[in-house]
N, CA, C and O atoms as CSV, one atom per row, in Angstrom:
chain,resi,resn,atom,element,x,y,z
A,1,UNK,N,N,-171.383,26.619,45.177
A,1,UNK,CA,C,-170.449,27.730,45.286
A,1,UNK,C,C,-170.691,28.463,46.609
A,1,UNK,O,O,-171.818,28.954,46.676
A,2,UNK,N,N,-169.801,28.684,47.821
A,2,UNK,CA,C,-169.877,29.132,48.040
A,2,UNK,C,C,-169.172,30.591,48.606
A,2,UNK,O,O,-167.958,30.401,48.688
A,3,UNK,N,N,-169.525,31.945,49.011
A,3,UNK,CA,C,-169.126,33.028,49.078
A,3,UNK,C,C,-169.510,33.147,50.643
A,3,UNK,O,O,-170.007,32.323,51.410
A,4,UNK,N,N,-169.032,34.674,50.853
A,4,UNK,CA,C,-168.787,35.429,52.212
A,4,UNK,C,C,-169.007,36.703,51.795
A,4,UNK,O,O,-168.232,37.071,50.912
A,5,UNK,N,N,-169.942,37.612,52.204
A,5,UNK,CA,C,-170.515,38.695,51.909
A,5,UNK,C,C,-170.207,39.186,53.655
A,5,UNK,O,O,-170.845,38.814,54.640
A,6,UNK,N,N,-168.881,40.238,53.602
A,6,UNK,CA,C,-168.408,40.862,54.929
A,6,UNK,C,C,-169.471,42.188,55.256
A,6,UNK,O,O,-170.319,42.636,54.484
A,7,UNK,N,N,-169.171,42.637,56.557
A,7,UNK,CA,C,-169.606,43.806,56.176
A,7,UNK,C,C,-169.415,45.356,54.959
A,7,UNK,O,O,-170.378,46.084,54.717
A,8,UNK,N,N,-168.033,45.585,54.355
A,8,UNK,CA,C,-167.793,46.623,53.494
A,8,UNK,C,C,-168.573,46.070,52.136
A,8,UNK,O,O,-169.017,46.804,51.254
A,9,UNK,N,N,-168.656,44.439,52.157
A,9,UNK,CA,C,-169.555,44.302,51.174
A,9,UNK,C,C,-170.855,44.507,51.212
A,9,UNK,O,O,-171.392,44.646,50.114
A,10,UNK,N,N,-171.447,44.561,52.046
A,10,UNK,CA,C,-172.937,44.361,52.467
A,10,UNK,C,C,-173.434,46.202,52.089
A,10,UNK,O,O,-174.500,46.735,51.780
A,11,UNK,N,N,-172.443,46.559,52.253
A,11,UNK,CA,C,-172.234,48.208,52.509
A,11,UNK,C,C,-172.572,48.823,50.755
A,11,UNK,O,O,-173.301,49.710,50.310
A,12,UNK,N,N,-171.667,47.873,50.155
A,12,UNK,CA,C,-170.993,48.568,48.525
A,12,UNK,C,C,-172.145,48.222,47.981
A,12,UNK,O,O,-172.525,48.891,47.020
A,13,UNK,N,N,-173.041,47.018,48.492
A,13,UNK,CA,C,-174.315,46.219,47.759
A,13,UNK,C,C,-174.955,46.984,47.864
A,13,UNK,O,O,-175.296,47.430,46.768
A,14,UNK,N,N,-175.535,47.642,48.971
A,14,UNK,CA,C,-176.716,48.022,49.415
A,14,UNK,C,C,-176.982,49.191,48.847
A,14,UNK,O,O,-177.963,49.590,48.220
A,15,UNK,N,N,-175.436,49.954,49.313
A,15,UNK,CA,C,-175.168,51.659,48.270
A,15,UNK,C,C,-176.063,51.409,46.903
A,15,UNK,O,O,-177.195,51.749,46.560
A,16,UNK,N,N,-174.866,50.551,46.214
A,16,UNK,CA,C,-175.453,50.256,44.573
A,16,UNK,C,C,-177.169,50.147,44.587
A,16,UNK,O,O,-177.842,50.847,43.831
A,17,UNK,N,N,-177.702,49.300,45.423
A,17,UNK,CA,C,-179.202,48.791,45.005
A,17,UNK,C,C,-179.464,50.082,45.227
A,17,UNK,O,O,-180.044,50.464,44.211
A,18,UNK,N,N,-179.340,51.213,46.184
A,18,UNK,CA,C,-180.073,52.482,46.410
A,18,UNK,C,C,-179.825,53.214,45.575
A,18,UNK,O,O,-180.254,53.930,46.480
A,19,UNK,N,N,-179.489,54.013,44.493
A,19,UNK,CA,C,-178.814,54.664,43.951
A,19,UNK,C,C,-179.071,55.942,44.061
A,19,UNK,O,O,-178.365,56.707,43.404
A,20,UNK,N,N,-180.292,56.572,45.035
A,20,UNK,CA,C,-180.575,57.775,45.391
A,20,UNK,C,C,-179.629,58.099,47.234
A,20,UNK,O,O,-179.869,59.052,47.975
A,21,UNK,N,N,-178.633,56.998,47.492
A,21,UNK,CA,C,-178.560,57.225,48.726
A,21,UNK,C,C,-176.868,57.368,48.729
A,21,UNK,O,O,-176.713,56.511,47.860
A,22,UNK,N,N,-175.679,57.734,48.998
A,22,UNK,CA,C,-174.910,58.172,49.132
A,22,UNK,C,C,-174.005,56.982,49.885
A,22,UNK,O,O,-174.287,56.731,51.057
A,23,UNK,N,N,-173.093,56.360,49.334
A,23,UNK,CA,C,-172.472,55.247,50.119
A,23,UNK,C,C,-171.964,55.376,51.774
A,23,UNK,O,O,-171.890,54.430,52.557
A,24,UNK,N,N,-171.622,56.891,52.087
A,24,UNK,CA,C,-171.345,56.831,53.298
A,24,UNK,C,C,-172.423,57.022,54.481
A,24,UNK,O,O,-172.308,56.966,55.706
A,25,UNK,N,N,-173.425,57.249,53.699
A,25,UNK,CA,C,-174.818,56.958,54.503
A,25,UNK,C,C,-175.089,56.221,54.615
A,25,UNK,O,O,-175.796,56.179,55.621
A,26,UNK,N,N,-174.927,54.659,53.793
A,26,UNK,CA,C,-175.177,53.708,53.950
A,26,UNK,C,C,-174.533,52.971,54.932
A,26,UNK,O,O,-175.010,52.152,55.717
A,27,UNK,N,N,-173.120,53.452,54.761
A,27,UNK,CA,C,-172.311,52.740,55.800
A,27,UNK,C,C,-172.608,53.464,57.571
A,27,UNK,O,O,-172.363,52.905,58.640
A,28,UNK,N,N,-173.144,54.719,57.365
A,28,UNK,CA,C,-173.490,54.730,58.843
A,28,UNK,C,C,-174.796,54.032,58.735
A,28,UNK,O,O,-174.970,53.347,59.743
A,29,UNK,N,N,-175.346,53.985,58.265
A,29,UNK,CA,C,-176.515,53.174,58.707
A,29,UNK,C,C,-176.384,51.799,59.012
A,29,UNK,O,O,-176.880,51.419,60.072
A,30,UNK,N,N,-175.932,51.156,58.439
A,30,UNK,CA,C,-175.202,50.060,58.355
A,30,UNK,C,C,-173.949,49.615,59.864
A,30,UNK,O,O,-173.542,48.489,60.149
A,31,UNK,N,N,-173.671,50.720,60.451
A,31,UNK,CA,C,-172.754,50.823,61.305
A,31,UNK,C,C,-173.800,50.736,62.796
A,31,UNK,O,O,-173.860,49.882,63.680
A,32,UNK,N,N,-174.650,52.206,62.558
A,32,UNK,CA,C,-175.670,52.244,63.774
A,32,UNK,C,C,-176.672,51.092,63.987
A,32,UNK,O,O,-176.914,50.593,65.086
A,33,UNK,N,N,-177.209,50.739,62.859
A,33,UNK,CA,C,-177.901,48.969,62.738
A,33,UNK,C,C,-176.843,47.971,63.556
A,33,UNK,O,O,-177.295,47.656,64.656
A,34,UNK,N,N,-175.749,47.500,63.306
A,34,UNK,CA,C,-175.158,46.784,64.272
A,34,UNK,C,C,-175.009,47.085,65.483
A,34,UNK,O,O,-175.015,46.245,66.382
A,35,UNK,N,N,-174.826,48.573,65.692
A,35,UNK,CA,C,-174.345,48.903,67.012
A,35,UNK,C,C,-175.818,48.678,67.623
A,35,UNK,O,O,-175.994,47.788,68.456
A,36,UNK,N,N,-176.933,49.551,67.165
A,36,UNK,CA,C,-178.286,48.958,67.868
A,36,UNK,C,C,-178.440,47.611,68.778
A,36,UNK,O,O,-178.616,47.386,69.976
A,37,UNK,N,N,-178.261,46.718,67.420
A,37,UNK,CA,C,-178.602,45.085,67.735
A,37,UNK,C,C,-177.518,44.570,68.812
A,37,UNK,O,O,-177.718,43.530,69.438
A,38,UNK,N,N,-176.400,45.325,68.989
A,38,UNK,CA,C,-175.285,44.371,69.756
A,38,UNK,C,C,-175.764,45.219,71.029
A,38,UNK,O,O,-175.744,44.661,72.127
A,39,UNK,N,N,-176.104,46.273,70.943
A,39,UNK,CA,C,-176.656,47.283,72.319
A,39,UNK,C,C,-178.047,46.045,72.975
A,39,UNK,O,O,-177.847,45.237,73.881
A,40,UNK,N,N,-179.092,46.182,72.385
A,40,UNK,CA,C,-180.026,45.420,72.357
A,40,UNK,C,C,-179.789,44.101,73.627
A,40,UNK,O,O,-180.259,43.963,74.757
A,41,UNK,N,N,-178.613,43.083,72.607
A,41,UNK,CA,C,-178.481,41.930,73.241
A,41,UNK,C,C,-177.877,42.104,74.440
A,41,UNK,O,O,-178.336,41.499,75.409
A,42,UNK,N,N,-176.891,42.847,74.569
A,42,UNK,CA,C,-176.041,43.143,75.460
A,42,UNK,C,C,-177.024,43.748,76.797
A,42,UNK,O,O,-176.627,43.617,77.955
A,43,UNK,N,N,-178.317,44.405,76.474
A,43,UNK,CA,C,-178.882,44.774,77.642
A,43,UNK,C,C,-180.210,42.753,77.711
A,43,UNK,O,O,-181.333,42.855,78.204
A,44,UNK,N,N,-179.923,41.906,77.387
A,44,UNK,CA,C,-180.310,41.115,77.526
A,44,UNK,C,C,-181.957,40.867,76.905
A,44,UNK,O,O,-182.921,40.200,77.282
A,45,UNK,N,N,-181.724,41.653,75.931
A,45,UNK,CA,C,-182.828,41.798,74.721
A,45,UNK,C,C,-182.755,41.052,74.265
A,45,UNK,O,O,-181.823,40.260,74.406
A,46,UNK,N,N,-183.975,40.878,73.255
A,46,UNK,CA,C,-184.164,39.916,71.632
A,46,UNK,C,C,-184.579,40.724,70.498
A,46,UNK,O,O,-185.425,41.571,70.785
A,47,UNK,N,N,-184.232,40.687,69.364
A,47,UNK,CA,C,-184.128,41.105,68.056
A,47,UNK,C,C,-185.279,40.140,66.878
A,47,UNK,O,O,-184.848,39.126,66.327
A,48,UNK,N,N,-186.134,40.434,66.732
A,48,UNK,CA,C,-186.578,39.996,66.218
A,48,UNK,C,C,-187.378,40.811,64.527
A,48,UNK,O,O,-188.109,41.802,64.511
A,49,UNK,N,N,-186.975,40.092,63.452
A,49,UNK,CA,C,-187.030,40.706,62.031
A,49,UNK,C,C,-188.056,39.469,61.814
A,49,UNK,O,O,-187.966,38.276,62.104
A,50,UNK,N,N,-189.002,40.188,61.228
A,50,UNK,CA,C,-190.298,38.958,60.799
A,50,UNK,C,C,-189.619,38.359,59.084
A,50,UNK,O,O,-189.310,39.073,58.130
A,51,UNK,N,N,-189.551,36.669,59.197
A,51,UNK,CA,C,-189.352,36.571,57.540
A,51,UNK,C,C,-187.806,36.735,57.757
A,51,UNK,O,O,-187.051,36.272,56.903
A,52,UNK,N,N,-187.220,37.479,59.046
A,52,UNK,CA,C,-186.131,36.711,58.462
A,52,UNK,C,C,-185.291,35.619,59.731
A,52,UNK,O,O,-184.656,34.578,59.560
A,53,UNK,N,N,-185.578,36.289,60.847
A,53,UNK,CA,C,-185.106,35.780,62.044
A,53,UNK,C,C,-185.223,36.316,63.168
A,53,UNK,O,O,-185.811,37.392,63.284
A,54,UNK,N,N,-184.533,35.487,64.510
A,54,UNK,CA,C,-184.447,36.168,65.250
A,54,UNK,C,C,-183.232,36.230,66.555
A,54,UNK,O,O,-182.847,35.088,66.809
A,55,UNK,N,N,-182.638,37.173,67.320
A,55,UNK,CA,C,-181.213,37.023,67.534
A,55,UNK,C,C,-181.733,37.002,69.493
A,55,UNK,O,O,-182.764,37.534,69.903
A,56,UNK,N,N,-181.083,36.530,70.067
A,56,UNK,CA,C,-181.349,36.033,71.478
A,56,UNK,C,C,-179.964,35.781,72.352
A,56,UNK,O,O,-178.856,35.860,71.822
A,57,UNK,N,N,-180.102,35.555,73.361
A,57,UNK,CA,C,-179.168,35.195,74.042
A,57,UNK,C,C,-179.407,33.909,74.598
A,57,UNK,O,O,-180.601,33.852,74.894
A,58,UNK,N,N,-178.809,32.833,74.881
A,58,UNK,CA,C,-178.631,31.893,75.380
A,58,UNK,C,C,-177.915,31.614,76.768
A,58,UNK,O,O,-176.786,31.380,76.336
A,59,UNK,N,N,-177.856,31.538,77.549
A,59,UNK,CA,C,-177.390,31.737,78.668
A,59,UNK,C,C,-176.658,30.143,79.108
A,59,UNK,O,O,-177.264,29.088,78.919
A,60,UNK,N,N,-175.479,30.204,79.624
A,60,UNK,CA,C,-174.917,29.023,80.229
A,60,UNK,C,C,-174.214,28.664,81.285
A,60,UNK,O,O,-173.074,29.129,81.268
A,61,UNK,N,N,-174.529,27.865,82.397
A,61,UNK,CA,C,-174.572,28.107,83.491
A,61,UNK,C,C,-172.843,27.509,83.622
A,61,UNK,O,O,-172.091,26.919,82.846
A,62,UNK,N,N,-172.705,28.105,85.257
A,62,UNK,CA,C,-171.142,27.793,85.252
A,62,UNK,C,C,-170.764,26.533,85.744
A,62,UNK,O,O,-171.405,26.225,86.748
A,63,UNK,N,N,-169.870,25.630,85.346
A,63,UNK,CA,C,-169.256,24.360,85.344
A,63,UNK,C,C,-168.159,24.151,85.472
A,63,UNK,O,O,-167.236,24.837,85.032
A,64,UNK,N,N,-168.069,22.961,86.230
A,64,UNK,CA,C,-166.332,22.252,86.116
A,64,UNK,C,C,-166.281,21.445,85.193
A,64,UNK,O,O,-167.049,20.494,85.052
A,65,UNK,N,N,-165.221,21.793,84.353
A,65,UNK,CA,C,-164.398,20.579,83.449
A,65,UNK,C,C,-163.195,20.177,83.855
A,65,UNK,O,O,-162.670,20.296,84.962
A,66,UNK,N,N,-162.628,19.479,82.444
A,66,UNK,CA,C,-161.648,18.826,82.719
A,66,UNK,C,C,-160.739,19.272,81.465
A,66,UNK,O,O,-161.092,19.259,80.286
A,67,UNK,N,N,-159.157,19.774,82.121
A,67,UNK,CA,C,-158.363,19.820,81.111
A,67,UNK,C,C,-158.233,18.469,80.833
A,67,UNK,O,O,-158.281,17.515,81.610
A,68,UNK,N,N,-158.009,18.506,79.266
A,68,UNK,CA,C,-158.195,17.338,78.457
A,68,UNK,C,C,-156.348,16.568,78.885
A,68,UNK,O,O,-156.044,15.438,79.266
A,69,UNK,N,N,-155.491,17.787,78.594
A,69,UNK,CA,C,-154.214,17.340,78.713
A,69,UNK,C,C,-153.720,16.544,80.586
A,69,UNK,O,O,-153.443,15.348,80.679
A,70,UNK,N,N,-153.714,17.355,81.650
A,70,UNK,CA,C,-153.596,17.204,83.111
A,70,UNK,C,C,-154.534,16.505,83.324
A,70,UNK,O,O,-154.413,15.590,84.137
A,71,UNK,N,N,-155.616,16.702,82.731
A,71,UNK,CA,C,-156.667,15.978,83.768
A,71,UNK,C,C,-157.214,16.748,84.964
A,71,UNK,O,O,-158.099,16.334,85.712
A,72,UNK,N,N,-156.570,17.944,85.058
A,72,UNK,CA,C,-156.648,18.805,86.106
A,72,UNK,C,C,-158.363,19.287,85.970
A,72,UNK,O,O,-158.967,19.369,84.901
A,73,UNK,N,N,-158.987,19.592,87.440
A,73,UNK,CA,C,-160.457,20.673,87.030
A,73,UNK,C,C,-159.928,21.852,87.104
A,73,UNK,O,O,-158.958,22.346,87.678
A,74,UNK,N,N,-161.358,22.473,85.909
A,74,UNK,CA,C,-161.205,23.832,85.796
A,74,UNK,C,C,-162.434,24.984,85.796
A,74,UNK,O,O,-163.080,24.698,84.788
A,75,UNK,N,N,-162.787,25.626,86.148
A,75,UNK,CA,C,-163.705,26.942,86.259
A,75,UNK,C,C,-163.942,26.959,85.333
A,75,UNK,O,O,-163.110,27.000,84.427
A,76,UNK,N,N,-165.197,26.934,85.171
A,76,UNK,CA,C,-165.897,27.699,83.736
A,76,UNK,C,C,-167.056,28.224,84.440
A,76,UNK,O,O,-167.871,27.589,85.108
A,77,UNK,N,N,-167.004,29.826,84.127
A,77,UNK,CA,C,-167.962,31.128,84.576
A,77,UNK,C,C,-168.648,30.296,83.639
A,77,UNK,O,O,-168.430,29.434,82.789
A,78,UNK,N,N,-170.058,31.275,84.453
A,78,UNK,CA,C,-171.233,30.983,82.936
A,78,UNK,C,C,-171.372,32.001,82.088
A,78,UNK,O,O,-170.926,33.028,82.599
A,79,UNK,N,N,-171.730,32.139,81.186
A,79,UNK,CA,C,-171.613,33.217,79.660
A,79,UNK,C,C,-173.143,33.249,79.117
A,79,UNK,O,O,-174.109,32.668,79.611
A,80,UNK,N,N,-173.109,34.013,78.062
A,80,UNK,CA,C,-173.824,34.461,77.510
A,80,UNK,C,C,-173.909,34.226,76.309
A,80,UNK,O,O,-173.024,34.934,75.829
A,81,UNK,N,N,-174.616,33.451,75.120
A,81,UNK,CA,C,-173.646,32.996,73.600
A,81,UNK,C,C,-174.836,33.429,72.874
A,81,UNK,O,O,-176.019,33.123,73.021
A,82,UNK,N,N,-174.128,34.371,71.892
A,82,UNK,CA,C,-175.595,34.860,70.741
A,82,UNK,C,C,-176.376,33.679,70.165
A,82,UNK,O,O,-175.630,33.079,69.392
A,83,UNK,N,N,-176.976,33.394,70.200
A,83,UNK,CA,C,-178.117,32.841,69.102
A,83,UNK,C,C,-178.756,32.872,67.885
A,83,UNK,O,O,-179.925,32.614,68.170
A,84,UNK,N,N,-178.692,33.009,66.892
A,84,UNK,CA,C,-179.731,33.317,65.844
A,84,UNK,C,C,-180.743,31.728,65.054
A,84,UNK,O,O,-180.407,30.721,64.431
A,85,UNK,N,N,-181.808,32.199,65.460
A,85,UNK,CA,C,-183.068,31.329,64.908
A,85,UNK,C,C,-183.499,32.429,63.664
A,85,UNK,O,O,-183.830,33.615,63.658
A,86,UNK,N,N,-183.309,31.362,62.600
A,86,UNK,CA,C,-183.730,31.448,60.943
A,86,UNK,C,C,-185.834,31.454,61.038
A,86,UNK,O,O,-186.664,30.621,61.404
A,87,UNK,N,N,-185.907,32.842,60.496
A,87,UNK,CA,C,-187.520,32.397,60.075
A,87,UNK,C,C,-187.758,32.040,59.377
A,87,UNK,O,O,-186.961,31.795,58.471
A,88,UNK,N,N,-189.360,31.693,59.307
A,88,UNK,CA,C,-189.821,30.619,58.373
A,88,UNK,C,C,-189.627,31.257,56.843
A,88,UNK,O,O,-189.256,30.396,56.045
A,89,UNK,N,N,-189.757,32.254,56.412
A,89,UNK,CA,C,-189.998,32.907,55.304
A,89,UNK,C,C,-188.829,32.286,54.950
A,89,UNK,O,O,-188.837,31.489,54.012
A,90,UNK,N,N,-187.234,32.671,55.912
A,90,UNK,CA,C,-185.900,32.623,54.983
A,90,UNK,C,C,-185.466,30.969,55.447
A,90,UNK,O,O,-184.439,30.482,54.974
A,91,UNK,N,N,-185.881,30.589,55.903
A,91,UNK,CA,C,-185.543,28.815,55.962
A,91,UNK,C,C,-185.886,27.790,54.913
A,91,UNK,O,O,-185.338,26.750,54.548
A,92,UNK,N,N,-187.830,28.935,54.267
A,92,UNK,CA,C,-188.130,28.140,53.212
A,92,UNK,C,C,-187.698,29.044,51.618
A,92,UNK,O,O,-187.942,28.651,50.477
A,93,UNK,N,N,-187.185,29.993,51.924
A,93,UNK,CA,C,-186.597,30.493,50.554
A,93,UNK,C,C,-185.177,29.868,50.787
A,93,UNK,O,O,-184.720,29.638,49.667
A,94,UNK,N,N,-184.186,29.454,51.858
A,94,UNK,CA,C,-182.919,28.431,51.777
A,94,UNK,C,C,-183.215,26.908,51.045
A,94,UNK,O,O,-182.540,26.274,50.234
A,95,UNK,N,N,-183.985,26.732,51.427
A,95,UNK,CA,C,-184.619,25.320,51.206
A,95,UNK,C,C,-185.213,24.978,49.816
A,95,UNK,O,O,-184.937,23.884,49.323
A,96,UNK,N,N,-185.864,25.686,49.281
A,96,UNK,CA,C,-185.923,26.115,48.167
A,96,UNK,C,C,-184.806,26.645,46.596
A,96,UNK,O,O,-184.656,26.449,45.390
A,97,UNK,N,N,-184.430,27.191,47.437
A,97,UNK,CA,C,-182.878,27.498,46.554
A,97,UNK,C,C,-182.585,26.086,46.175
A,97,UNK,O,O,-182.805,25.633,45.052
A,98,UNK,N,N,-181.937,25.228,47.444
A,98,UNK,CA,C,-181.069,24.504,47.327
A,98,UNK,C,C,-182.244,23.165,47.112
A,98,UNK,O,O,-181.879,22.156,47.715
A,99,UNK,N,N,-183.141,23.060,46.602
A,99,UNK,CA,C,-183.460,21.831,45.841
A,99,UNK,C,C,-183.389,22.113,44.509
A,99,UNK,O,O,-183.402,21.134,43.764
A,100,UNK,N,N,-183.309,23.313,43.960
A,100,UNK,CA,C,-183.128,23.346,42.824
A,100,UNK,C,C,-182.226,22.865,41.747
A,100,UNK,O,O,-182.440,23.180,40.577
């Protein structure tokens, strides 16, 4: 089975598990936590949560291709592409799950 847990869900979950904490607190917290981590990468940081992962940037240098259709070359700047590496804790609680 599988599901998609968005952010307003992650939000309604988290509220519920707290029940001393106020849902719209949760959701700023929940709001400033992303904004942190995307601040973070964006200054060319790494994020790292022990047990569960860790978020990076990957860097890719710039190239010519080929439109597939013309055949024509084309520019490709180089970019920046998020990353996330799974830790060991949550790779072997995935792994685990799913031999069950």
């Amino acid at each position: 089975m599988q599901t998609t847990v968005n952010k307003s869900d992650l939000i309604t979950n988290l509220a519920s598990a707290c029940e001393n904490i106020e849902e719209h607190t949760v959701d700023q917290a929940v709001r400033l936590l992303i904004a942190m981590m995307v601040d973070e990468l964006v200054h060319d940081g790494r994020i790292e949560v022990r047990g569960f992962g860790s978020f990076c940037l990957h860097h890719r240098n710039a190239r010519t291709a080929r439109n597939p259709r013309t055949g024509e070359k084309v520019a490709i700047k180089p970019k920046a592409v998020p990353f996330f590496k799974p830790g060991k804790a949550l790779r072997e609680s995935v792994n685990a799950a799913m031999s069950q």
